[in-house]
N, C-alpha and C positions, 0 to 999 in steps of 0.2 A: 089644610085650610086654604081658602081661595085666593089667588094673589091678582083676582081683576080689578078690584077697585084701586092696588098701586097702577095696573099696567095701565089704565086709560087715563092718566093723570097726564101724559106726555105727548099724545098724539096729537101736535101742533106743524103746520107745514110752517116750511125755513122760515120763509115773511111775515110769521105770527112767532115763530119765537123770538128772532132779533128784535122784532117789534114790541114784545112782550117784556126784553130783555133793557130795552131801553125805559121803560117804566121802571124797572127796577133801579138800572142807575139812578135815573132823578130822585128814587127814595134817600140811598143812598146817601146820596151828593148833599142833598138838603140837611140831612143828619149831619154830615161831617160840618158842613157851613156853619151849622147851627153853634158846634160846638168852639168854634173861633171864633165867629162872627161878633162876641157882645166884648172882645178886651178893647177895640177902638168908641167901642161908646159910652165906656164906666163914666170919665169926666162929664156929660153931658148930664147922665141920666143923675150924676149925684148932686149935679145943680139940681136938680127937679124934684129929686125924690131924699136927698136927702139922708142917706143911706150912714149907719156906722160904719167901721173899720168890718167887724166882725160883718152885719150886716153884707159890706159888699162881696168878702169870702164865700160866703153861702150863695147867692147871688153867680157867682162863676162855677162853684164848685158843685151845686145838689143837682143838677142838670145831670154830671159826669157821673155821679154818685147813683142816681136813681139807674141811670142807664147800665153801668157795670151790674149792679144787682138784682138788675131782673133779665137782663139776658136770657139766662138759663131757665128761668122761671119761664119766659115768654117761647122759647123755644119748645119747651116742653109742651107747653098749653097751644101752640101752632100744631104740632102733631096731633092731637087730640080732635079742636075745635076746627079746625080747616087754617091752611097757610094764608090762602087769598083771604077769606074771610078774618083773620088779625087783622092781615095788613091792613084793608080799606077803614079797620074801626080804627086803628091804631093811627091812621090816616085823617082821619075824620078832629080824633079825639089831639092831634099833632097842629091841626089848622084853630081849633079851637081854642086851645091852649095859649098858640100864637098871639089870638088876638087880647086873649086875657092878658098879655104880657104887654103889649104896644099898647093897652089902655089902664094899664096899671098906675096908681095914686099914690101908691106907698113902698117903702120896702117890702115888706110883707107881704103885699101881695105880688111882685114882681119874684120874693122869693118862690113863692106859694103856684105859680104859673109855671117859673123853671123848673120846681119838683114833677107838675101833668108833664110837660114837656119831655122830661130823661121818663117819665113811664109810658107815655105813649112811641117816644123815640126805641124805648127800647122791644115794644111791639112793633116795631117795623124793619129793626134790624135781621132777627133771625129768622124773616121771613122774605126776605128777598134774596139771603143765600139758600135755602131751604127749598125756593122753587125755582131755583139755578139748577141746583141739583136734579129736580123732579123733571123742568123741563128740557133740558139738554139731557138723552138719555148718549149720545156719538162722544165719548174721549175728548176728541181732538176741537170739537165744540164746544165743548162746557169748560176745556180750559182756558180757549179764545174769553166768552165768557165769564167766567172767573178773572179774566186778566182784564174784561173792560170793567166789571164789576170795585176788582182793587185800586184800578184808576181812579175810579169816582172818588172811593173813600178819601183816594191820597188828595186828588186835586179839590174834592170838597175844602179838609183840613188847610190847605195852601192857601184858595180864594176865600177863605174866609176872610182875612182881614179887611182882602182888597174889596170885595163889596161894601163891607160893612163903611171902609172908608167913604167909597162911592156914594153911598147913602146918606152917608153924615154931614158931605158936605153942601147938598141942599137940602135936607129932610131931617125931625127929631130922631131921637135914639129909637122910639118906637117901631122907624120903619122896619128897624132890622128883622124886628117881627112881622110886620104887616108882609113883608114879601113874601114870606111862605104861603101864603093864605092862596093867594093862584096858582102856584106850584100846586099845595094837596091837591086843590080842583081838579089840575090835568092830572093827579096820580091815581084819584078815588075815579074818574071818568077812563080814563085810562085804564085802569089797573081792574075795575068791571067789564069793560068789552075785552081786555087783551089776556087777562092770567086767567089759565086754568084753576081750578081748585086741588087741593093733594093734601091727602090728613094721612095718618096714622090706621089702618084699618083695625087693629087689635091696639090697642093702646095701654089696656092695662086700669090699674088706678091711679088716679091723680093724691100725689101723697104730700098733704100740708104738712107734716113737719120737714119735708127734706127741701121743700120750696121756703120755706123760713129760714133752716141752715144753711144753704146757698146762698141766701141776703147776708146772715150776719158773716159767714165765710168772707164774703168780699167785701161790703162797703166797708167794715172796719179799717178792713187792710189800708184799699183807696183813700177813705179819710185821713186813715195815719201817715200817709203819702205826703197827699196837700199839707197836710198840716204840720209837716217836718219840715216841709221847702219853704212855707212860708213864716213861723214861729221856730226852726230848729229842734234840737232833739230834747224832748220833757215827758212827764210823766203820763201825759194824757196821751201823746202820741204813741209811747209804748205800751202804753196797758191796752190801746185799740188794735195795736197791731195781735198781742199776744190772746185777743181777746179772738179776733178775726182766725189768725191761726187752731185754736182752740176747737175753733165753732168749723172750722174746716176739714180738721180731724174728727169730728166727730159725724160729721157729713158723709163721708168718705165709708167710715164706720159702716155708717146706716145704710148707703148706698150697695155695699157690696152682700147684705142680707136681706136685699129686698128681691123680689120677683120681677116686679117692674119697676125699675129701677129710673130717677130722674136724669142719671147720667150715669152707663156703665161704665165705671172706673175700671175695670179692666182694661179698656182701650187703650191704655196708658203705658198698659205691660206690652203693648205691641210697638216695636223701635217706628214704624211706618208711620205711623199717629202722636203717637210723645214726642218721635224728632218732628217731625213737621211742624206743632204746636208750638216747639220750642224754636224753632227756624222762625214761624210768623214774628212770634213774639220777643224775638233779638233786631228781629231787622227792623220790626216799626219802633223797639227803644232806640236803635240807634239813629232812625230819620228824623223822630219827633224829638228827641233829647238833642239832636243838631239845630233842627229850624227854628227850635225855640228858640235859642240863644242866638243862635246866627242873624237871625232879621234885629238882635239888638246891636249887634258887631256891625253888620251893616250900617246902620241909621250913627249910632254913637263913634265910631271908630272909622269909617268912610265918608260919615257925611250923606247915606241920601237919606231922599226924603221918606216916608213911610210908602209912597207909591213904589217910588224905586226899589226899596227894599223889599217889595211884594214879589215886583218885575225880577230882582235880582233873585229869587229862588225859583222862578219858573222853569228852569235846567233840568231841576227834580222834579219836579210836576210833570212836565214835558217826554223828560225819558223813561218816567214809570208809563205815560201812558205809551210808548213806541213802542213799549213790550208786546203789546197786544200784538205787532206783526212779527214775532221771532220766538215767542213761548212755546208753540206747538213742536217747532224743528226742533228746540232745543233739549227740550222736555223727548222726542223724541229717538234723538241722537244719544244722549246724556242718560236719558231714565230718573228717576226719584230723584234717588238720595245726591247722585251728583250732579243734579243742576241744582239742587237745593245748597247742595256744597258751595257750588262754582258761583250763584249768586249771592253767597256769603261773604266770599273771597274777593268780589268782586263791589261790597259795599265797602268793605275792609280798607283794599288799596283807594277805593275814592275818600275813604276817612284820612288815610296818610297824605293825599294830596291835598284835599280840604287843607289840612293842618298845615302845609308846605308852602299853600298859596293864600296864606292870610299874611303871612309874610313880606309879600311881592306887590307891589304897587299897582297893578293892572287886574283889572277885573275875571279876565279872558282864561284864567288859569285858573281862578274860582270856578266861573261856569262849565270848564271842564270838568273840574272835581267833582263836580254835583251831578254831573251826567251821570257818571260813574254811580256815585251816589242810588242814584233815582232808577239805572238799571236794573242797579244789583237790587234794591227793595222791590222794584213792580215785580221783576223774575222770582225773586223767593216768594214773596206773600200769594203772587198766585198760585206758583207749584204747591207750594204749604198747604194754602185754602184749599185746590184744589184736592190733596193727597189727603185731608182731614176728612172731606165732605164724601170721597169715594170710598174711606172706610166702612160706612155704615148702607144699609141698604135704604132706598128710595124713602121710604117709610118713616126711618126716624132719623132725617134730613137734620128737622129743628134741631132736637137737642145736640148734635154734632156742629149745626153752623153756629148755636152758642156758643162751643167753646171755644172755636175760633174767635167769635169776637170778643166776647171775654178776654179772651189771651191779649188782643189788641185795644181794649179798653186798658187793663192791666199794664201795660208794655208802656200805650203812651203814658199814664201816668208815671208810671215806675221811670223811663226815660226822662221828664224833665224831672224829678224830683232828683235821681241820686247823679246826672250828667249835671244840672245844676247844682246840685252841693257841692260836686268839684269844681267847675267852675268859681262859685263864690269862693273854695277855699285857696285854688291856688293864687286867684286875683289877690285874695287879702296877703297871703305869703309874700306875693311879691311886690307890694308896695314898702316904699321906703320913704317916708312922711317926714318935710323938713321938722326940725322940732318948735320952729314961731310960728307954722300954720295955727289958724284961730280953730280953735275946739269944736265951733257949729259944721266949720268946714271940714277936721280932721274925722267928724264923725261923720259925713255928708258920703266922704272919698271913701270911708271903712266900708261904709254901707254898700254901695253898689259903684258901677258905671253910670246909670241912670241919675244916680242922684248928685254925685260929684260932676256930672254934665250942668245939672240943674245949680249946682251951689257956688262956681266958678266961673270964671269969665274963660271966651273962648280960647283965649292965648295963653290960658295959664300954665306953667313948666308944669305943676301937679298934674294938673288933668292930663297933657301931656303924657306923665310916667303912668297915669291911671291907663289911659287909652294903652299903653302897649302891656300892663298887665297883664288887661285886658285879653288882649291878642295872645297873649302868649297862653293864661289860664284856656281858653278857646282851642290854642295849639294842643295843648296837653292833653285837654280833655277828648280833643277827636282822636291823638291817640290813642288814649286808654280805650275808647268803643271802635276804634282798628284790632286791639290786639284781643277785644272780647269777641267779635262776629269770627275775626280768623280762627280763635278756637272756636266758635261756633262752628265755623265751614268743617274744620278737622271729624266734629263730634260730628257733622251730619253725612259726609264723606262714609265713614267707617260705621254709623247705624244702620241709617235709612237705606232699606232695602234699594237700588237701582233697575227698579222696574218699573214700566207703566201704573199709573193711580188704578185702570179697570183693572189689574194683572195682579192688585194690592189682595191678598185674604180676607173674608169678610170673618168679624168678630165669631168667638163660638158660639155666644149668645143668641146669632140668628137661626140658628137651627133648632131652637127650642120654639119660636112663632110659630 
């Protein structure tokens, strides 16, 4: 069978694909924004809108929700229907969405906006890694690429808040939406003159039931996530999880007797692809399961402000994105499995320092930590990314750059939910509550740091002991995801083949096309 319509998908000269490649970031980046950008303006909008308790959970949450569960759906259907042509609807249908949202009247319908939003979001995700793949066909370029690629995602996630601050302090909560709205413009104007097009040439059949199992496969799971960190462990959380599970095996099942298959599971059986997926998806639990909590350790526990507290993560931001000039040598020096290793090991000891220098009254020993930190994730997630996306051939990009994001939809939720369960449990362990504190307050302090900030006066000896709880649940916790990434380094050291990503074996599957 003819393999020209993959081959001319790539013939772009250098100054069209960097340029090309920069449209992709801004997708990206917008995506990541999008999904921090709304926790600085709940107060605002609940003056307005009025929102329940439940109400405003859904509100944060069916965004992430929609987006985890169609990744793989969208990716699949990108190989099929054309990459570029998703992206610009998905683009189109992301700016649209926006504006439903910054003119919304009600809960419901601001819910009803974030739900288009995680679906159009999540048609723009596996098509900007997807034509990464197609247009960088050179190694040592597509993982540059891939490395500015993971930048965005990371530094989207970071500036999210600080925008949305920006925004709030002269503009309604709506802005946070209305600013996407020129962003798409330059992506769908952009992303028309600059991306080539690149589908799937044989594609197979599109198979509705395994595009449904894939949805319940994951959002249950996700949901049952959110829904533990935020109400703890109950009935409805586990029967979602075990329901998600259920519907996963069964997936899985279906997938490995199909012909055309929506994700061959096989790939899985290959140490090159399962460690890698598992490498992405260690290292963004342990960046996003730190920054969550840490900009509250910051703010409540140091004193800054929430700018500061933006400013003060920028370390990690910063040094994921340096990677872009030291990935290729290392990758090349190193090979797969151990720079995948060494960038494990390398988020590992910035966790023990984290943990070492929360302790220490100067700031300066934090922002080292965090370098450290922000290294080892930009180096592994790109290696990772990249060693996933060079498994499969040009062709079925999509369904492969799904699961990578998947992995990293999954990861960060899974991150703050069980890095914050510990968190909340070691703080509670270690408070020790005079016994004539008044009741409003002793449940204020049980509660959180947040709230015991809120329910106490600044000087008080309580909040005092709460604040180093604090700190020290904090310390604990970046241990415990220290000694999880070093076995992760271990496991990826002794899997992952140490060869080049082109040098990786392509599935057997591709020899039946």
């Amino acid at each position: 069978m003819s393999t020209a319509p993959a081959a001319r998908e790539c013939r772009l000269s250098p100054r069209r694909r960097w340029a090309a490649l920069s449209i992709l970031a801004i997708a990206v980046l917008v995506l990541a924004i999008d999904n921090t950008v709304l926790y600085l303006a709940v107060p605002s909008l609940t003056a307005d809108l009025a929102p329940t308790a439940n109400q405003i959970l859904w509100i944060g949450d069916v965004y992430s929700l929609a987006l985890a569960g169609l990744l793989i759906v969208m990716g699949s259907l990108a190989d099929r229907i054309g990459r570029k042509r998703l992206l610009l609807i998905g683009s189109a249908a992301f700016g649209a969405a926006s504006l439903l949202a910054a003119l919304s009247t009600s809960a419901a319908m601001l819910i009803a906006a974030r739900l288009l939003l995680g679906i159009a979001g999540a048609a723009l995700m596996p098509s900007t890694l997807s034509l990464i793949r197609n247009i960088f066909t050179d190694q040592s370029e597509r993982t540059r690429a891939i490395a500015i690629w993971s930048a965005a995602v990371g530094a989207g996630a970071a500036i999210g808040p600080l925008v949305g601050g920006a925004l709030l302090e002269h503009f309604s909560w709506g802005s946070v939406f209305l600013i996407n709205l020129p962003i798409m413009a330059v992506l769908i104007v952009g992303g028309a003159w600059l991306l080539p097009e690149s589908r799937d040439p044989v594609p197979g059949p599109f198979d509705p039931a395994s595009a449904l199992l894939s949805m319940a496969a994951i959002v249950p799971v996700v949901w049952a996530i959110k829904h533990t960190l935020a109400s703890g462990i109950d009935l409805a959380g586990v029967a979602a999880l075990v329901a998600g599970i259920v519907a996963g095996v069964v997936f899985v099942s279906r997938q490995r007797r199909l012909d055309s298959p929506l994700i061959d599971v096989a790939l899985f059986a290959r140490p090159a692809f399962s460690g890698s997926v598992l490498a992405c998806f260690l290292a963004v639990f342990a960046l996003v399961g730190l920054l969550f909590f840490f900009s509250q350790y910051l703010q409540l526990v140091r004193g800054f402000s929430p700018l500061q507290a933006g400013l003060g993560e920028l370390p990690t931001t910063l040094s994921a994105i340096a990677v872009v000039a030291v990935v290729g040598r290392v990758t090349r020096r190193l090979g797969v499995g151990r720079a995948i290793a060494a960038s494990l090991l390398l988020v590992s000891a910035g966790l023990v320092g984290v943990a070492v220098a929360e302790s220490l009254s100067g700031y300066v020993w934090l922002a080292l930590a965090l370098v450290a930190v922000g290294l080892g994730v930009g180096l592994g997630q790109t290696v990772a990314t990249d060693a996933v996306v060079s498994s499969v051939p040009p062709r079925k990009a999509g369904a492969a750059s799904a699961v990578a994001e998947t992995a990293f939809e999954l990861s960060a939720a899974m991150g703050i939910a069980i890095l914050g369960s510990i968190v909340s449990l070691v703080y509670r362990a270690g408070m020790a509550l005079p016994a004539e504190l008044d009741p409003l307050q002793r449940e204020a302090v049980t509660d959180s740091l947040a709230s015991a900030t809120a329910a106490l006066p600044p000087d008080s000896p309580v909040l005092d002991a709460a604040r180093h709880a604090f700190t020290e649940a904090m310390q604990t916790t970046s241990l415990i995801a220290a000694a999880i990434t070093l076995a992760a380094a271990v496991v990826a050291w002794r899997t992952i083949p140490s060869t080049n990503c082109s040098a990786l074996p392509m599935p057997s599957w591709t020899a039946r096309r």
